[in-house]
N, C-alpha and C positions, 0 to 999 in steps of 0.2 A: 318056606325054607326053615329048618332046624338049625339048633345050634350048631352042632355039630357040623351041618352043611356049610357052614360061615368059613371052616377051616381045609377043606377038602380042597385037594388041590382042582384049579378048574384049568381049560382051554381058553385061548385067546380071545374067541369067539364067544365062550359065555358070559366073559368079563366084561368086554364092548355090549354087549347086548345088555349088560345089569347098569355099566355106564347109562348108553342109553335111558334105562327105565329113571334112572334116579335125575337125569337133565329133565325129562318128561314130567316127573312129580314136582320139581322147584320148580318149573314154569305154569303149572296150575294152580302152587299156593301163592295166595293175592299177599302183598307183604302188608302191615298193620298198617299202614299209614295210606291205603289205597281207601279208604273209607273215612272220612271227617270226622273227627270227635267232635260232640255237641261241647259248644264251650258254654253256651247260657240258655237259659231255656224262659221265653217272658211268659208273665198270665197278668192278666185281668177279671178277676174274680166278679161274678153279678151278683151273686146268692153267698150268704155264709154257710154255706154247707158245710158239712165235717166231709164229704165225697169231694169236695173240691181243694179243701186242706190236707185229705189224705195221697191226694194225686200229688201235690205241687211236693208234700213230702219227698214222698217214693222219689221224685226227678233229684234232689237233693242228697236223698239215702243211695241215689246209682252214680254220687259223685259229679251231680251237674248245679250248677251254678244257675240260681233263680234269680229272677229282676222281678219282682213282685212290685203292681199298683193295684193301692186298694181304694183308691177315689171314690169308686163306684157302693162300697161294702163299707164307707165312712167311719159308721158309728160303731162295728163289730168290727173292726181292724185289728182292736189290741189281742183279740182270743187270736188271730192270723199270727202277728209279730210274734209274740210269746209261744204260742206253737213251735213255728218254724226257726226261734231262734234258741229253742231246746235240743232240736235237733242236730241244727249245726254245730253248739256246742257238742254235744255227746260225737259227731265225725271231726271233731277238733278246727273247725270251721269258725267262721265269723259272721256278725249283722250289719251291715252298714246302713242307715238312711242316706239315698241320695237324693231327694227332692220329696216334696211334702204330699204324703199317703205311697212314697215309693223305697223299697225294700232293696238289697243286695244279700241275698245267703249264697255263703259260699261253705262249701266242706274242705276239711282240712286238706294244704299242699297248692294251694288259691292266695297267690297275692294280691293284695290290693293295696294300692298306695293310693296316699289324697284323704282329705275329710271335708265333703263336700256339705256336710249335715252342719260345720261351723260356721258355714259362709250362710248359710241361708236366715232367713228374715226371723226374729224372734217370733212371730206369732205365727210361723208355720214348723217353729219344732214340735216334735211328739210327747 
């Protein structure tokens, strides 16, 4: 259909039948909430890899919320936190520790209320 076609006078019957077409198109588009938005996304890292910090990135940079434990990856934790809490900085996000070797990045427009990292045992802060 041309512009022009938009103004042209029509019959009763083409008009019902464009009705039609457009009930036809809004019932095949699925509305935005018919698909779950990931609200957090966990890992457990084995390996310090840089392939495994770039992945848990990426979930972060597409605006998803990580629960990082690095129990497993101990002693190379700090290059993990410091990483990923660069990042969340730069999408105006936050770090939280909620339990010891365990991470909260969020990107920015992500509340969190609570500071579960002051209750915890002095010999298990970071």
């Amino acid at each position: 259909m041309g512009l022009f076609d938009r103004f042209a006078p029509r019959d009763e019957d083409e008009e019902l039948d464009l009705e039609e077409q457009n009930e036809e198109q809004k019932d095949s588009v699925k509305p935005a909430s018919a698909k779950p938005k990931k609200q957090f996304v966990l890992f457990r890292p084995n390996d310090p890899s840089h392939e495994q910090l770039f992945t848990i990135a990426d979930h972060l940079m597409n605006r998803e919320s990580v629960i990082l434990n690095l129990e497993l990856i101990a002693k190379d934790s700090r290059h993990f936190v410091d990483f990923l809490s660069g990042v969340a900085y730069a999408l105006q996000g936050q770090t939280k520790k909620i339990a010891s070797h365990t991470f909260l990045f969020t990107p920015g427009g992500v509340e969190v209320e609570g500071d579960i990292a002051a209750t915890l045992e002095p010999e298990l802060k970071f």
